[in-house]
N, C-alpha and C positions, 0 to 999 in steps of 0.2 A: 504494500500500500504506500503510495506517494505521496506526502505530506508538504506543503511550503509551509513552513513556520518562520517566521521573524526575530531571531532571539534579540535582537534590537531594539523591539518592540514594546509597549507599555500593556500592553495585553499578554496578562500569564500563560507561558505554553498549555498547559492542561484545556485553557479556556481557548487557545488555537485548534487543537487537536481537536478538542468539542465540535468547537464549530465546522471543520473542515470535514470530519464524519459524518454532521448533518448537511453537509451540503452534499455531499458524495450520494447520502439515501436518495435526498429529492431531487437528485439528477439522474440516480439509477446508476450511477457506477457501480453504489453496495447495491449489490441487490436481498430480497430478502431470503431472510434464512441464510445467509453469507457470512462465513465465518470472518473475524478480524483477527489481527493475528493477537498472538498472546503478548499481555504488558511487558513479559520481560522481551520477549522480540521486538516488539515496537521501539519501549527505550531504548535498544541496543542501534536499532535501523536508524532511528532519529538522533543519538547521541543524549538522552536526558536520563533523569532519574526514574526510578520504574515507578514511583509513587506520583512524581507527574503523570505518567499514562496510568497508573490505578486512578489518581481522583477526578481524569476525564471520561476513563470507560464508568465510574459509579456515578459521577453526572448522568450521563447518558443513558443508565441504566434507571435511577430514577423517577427520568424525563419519559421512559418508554420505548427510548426508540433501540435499543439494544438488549436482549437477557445476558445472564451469565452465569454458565451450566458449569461447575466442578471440572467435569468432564469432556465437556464441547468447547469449555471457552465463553468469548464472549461472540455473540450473533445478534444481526438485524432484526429485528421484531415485525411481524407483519405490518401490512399499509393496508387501511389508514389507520393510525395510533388512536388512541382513544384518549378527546379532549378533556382536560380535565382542569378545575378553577384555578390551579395555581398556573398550569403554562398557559391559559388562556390570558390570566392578568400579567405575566411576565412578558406575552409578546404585545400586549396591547400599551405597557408601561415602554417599551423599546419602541414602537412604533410611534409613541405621543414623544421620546427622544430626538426621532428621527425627522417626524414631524416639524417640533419646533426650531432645529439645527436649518432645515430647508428651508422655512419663514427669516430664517436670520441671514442666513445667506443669498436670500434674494430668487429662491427658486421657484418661480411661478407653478401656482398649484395644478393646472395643467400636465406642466413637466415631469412636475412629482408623480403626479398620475398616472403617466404614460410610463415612466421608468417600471413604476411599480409593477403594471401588468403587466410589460416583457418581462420583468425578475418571477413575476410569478409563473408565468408561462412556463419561464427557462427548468425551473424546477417541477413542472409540472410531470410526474411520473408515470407516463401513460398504464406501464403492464404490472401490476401488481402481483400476478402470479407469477 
């Protein structure tokens, strides 16, 4: 699994790694039921500590979008995840973020709009099985 991570960055690798898996689902690269590789292979692949990649996969895990079996490891959880109030108010608090960041910087709501639903598009997962 190919990761860009930034170590440069002001965003904690665990919280890169996170998001880069979720991006990966809703584009279908992971597909589901798709093993990921084990923590200690990850940190080793990526160079970090293995408890950086444990407390991305236990986000993830969670969040729903990955189990994690003794024996299997960690895996994709079926689509579509099932919403529930706490990720419903974390992405509606990030999106009121993202929101007011575009008002400030002059991005007409339009544009905003438009970006949005290619992004959604782009992620849009057609085959679920």
């Amino acid at each position: 699994m190919l990761l860009d991570l930034d170590f440069n960055s002001d965003v904690p690798i665990y919280t890169q790694i996170r998001e880069q898996i979720i991006k990966s689902i809703a584009s279908g690269d992971l597909k589901i039921n798709e093993s990921l590789p084990s923590v200690r292979n990850m940190a080793s692949e990526i160079g970090v500590n293995l408890h950086t990649v444990n407390k991305a996969y236990n986000l993830l895990k969670d969040e729903g979008y990955i189990n994690i079996d003794r024996r299997k490891g960690a895996i994709v959880n079926s689509l579509p995840l099932q919403k529930n109030d706490a990720n419903v108010k974390n992405i509606k608090s990030n999106l009121d973020l993202l929101v007011a960041q575009s008002y400030l910087l002059g991005i007409p709501r339009e544009e905003f709009l438009e970006y949005s639903i290619k992004l959604f598009d782009k992620y849009e997962v057609k085959d679920y099985e």
